[in-house]
Structure formats: C-alpha cells, structure tokens
N, C-alpha and C positions, 0 to 999 in steps of 0.2 A: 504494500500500500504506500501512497503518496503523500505528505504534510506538506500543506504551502506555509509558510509563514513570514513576516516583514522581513524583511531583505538590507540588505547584501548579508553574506554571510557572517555569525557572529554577534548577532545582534542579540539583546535578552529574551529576544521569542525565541529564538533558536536555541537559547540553554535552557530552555526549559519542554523544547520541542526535542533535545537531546537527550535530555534527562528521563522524560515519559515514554516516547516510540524512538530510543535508543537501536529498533529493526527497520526501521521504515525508512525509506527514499525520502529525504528533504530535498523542497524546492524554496526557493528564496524567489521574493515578488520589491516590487518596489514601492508599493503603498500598502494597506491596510485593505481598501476596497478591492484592489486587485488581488489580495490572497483571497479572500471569498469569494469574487468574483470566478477563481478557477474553481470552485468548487461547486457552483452552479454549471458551469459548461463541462464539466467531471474531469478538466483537467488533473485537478488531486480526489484525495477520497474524503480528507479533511483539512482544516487549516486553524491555525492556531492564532487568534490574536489579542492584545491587550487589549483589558478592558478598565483597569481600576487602579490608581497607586495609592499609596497612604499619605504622598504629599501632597502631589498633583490633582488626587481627586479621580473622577471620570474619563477616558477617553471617549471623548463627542463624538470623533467622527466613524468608531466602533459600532457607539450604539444607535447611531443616528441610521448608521449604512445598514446595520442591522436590522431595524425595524422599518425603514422606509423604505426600502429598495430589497435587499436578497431575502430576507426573512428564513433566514435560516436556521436547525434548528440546534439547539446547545445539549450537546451531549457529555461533556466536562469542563471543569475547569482544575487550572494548572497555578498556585501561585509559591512566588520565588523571593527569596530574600534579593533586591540591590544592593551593589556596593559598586561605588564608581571610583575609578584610579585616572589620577594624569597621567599621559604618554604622549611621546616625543617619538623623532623617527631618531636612531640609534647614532647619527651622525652629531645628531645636536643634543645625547645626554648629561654630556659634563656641560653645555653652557644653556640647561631648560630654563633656568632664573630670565634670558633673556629675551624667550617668546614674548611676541608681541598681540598675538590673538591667539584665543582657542573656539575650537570647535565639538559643538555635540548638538546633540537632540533638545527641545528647549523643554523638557522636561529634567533632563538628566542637568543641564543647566540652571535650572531650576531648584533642584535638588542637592548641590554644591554650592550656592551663591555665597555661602559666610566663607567659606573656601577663597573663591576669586573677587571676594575684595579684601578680606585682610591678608592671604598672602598671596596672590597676585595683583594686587592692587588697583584693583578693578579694570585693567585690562581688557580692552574689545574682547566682545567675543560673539559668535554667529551661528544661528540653528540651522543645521541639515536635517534630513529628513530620517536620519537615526545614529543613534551611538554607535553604531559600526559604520556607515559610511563616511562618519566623522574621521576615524582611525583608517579607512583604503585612504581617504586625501590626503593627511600628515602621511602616508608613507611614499605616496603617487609625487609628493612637493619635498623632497629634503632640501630643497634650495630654502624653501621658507622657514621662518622662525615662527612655528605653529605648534597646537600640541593641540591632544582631542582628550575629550573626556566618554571612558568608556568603560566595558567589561573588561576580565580579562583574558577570553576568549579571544576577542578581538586583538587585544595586544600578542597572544600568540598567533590566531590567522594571518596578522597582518606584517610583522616582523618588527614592531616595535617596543621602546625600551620604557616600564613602569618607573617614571621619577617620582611617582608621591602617590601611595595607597589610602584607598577608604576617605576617602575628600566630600564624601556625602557630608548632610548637616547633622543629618539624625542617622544612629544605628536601626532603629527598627522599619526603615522601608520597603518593602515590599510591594511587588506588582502582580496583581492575578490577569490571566487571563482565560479565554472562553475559548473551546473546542468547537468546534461550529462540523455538522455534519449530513447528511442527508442517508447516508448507508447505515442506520441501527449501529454504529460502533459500540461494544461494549466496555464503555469506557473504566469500570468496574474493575471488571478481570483484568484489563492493560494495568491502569494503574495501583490497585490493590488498595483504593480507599472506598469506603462505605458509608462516608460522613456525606448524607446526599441534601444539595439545595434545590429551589423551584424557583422559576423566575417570571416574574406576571409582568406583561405592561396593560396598562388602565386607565383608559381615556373616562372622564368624566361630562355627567349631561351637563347643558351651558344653563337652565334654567331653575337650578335646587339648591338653594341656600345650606352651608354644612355638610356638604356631599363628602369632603376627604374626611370627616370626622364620620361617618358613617360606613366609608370604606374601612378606616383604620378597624372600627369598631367590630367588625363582620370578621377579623379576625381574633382579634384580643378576647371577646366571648367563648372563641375555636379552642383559645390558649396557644396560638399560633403564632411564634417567636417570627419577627420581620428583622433582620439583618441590615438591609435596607433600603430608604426608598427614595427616591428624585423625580424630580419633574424635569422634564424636555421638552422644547415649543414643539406644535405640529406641523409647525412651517405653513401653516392656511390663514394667519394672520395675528397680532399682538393679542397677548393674554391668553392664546391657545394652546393648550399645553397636555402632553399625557404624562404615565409615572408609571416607572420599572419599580417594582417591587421585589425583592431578594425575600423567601422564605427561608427559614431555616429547619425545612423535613422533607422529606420525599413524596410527592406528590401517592397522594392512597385513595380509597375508594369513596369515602364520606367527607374530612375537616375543609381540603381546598375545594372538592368539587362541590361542596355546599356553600364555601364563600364564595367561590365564582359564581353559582348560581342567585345566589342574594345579592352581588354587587351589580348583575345582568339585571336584577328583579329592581334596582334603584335607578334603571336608566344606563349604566356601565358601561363601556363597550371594557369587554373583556379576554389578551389573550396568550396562550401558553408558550412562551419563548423557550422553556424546557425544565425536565425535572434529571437533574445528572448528581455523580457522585463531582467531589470536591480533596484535590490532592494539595497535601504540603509540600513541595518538595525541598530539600538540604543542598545546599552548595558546598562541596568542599573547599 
C-alpha cells in the first residue's frame, strides 16, 4: 500500500508516516490538499496529514479541504512529540553565529520565536511551505548564510550540520494528525492502539436562540466526554459558521447515534467525519 503525505521528504508527516506504516510505499506531495487529493483519484491508498499543534492550534487548510471539498473519511490519527533544531549547510558550521536569515514552516517558526530573538536576535526570517523544504534550500545554497529550522530527519536526509538542538519554546508540543482513507484500513491492528475518538462537524439552524448550548447539552446528559470543539466559517457568508467536535469514545450503537439524532431533531445538520483508534507515538 501507498501513504501520501506533505512533502518533500523528511518532513514531521513523514516521521510519523515512518513510524506507523514503517511497510508501506511513501509518497511525498507538495501541499496538504494534494496529499488527499491523491487519495481520491486512488493514486495512494491513504494519506497522512496535520491537523492540530499544541501551539499553533488548528491546521485551517486541513480541515477546511477536509470538509469542503474531499470529504474524506478519518480512519486514524497519529500524534508526535516536536522538537525543532537549527541547521546550517556543513560548510558554514563553525561561522552559524553569522547567518543572516533562517528559514522554516511558519508554524515551526512560530514555535521557536523566544529562540530567534534573544539568541539570534531577531534576524529575518521567511516561511516555506515546510520544515523540510526549508532544510533541501540551506543545502541547495551553501553560498548563502542561511540556516532552517527543522527535524532531524531532515538534517540527516538532507546532509546538514545541527548547531543548536530543541530551540522550541515549550517542551510539551506536539502535533497530531489525521489518516484520511476511503479502503476500510484497519487502523487498529496497524497501529496497536485502542484508545478510539469520533469526530462530528455540526452546522447549526440560523433561526434558534441557545442552539450551541443545547448541542453541548445532548451530550453532557450522554456523559459524553468532548475533547474538543471549534467553529469554522462556511464560507457562504459573515457569521456562518459550522463546528468539528472531537468525542472522546468510539462511536456504538445508542450515546452518539442518539445525540446525533436529537441535535438533527433541533434543526442540526449533522455529520460523521469518523470514528478511529488514536496512537501516541515516541520519538527517539
């Protein structure tokens, strides 16, 4: 079988696409929407993409592509500790003090900033469209005095030298992301976790005063643990909005199929993005 995942090689989809189907044929894509994209024209069988950081928040254009356009359906998720290190191309180790820009993903940028300004001193710096293709350009330019911020995957794919380890701001971040599938993968027996969530999005009627308090309420009666939930425009005009909801059980035969029923019976539009197992995975 085939894994698409955000591309170039080396990227944290990929260590974590490494780590889970460690037998499977990776493909590397250049955006987000085109890893799913292949998985509707069955160029892959699945594809792995971010969906969540603990700094950052949401990936918008995950769930946006997700729900508006491929509607695909989540048959796991995969999440991974970050740790992000500067790196140099090997020529310019000993003099990294005098990079003059660095480059990453503007979340991994994001993610370092008490980093790049008290000890790089706030130093330009400019977003590509991932932490690996950050680290092929520092190696593609040793003429330049550049460095990228990335895994370090990357610093081995890509032949360059780690001047300064764990440059995040915080130890505990983490990014999960969402297996997206159309083939029944049994993501269960792959991964070997059992810890399963459910994932609802739930558009609300435009015309019923206290309707999200009555959503909330259709499960908290259930005792139905929500992990969590956001709203997102519909894109049909200001103040329209639906909401992904994160359950935290496995979708069964009575608690959700009775609050989807009651939140349909309020007006709701209600509907099932997926009920999958949920993996930790360790980085060494």
């Amino acid at each position: 079988m085939k894994v698409g995942f955000l591309g170039p090689k080396a990227t944290f989809t990929e260590l974590a696409v490494k780590k889970v189907f460690p037998g499977f044929e990776h493909e590397p894509y250049r955006t987000i929407p085109e890893s799913m994209d292949a998985v509707v024209s069955e160029k892959v069988e699945l594809a792995v993409v971010p969906i969540e950081n603990t700094l950052e928040g949401t990936v918008n254009i995950t769930i946006d592509y997700l729900t508006h356009v491929v509607q695909l359906p989540i048959v796991g998720e995969i999440t991974i500790p970050i740790k992000q290190h500067l790196m140099v191309h090997p020529d310019n180790s000993e003099n990294w003090h005098d990079v003059n820009k660095v480059y990453s993903h503007s979340h991994a940028i994001a993610q370092c900033h008490k980093f790049l300004h008290t000890k790089l001193h706030g130093i330009p710096y400019e977003s590509v469209s991932s932490t690996a293709a950050a680290a092929k350009m520092v190696m593609d330019h040793p003429e330049l005095r550049v460095a990228a911020i990335a895994n370090e995957l990357a610093a081995e794919e890509y032949g360059l030298s780690i001047v300064q380890r764990d440059i995040h701001d915080f130890d505990h971040n983490h990014t999960r992301f969402f297996v997206l599938s159309e083939k029944g993968l049994d993501f269960e027996e792959l991964s070997g976790s059992s810890h399963y969530k459910t994932t609802l999005m739930v558009t609300l009627p435009t015309d019923k005063a206290g309707t999200l308090h009555m959503v909330l309420s259709a499960f908290a009666w259930r005792k139905i643990n929500l992990s969590k939930i956001e709203s997102r425009p519909m894109k049909t005009g200001i103040g329209n909005y639906f909401f992904i909801i994160d359950l935290e059980m496995k979708l069964d035969e009575v608690l959700i199929p009775g609050a989807m029923a009651e939140l349909e019976a309020l007006g709701c539009g209600v509907t099932l993005l997926g009920s999958y197992p949920s993996k930790m995975v360790e980085l060494n």
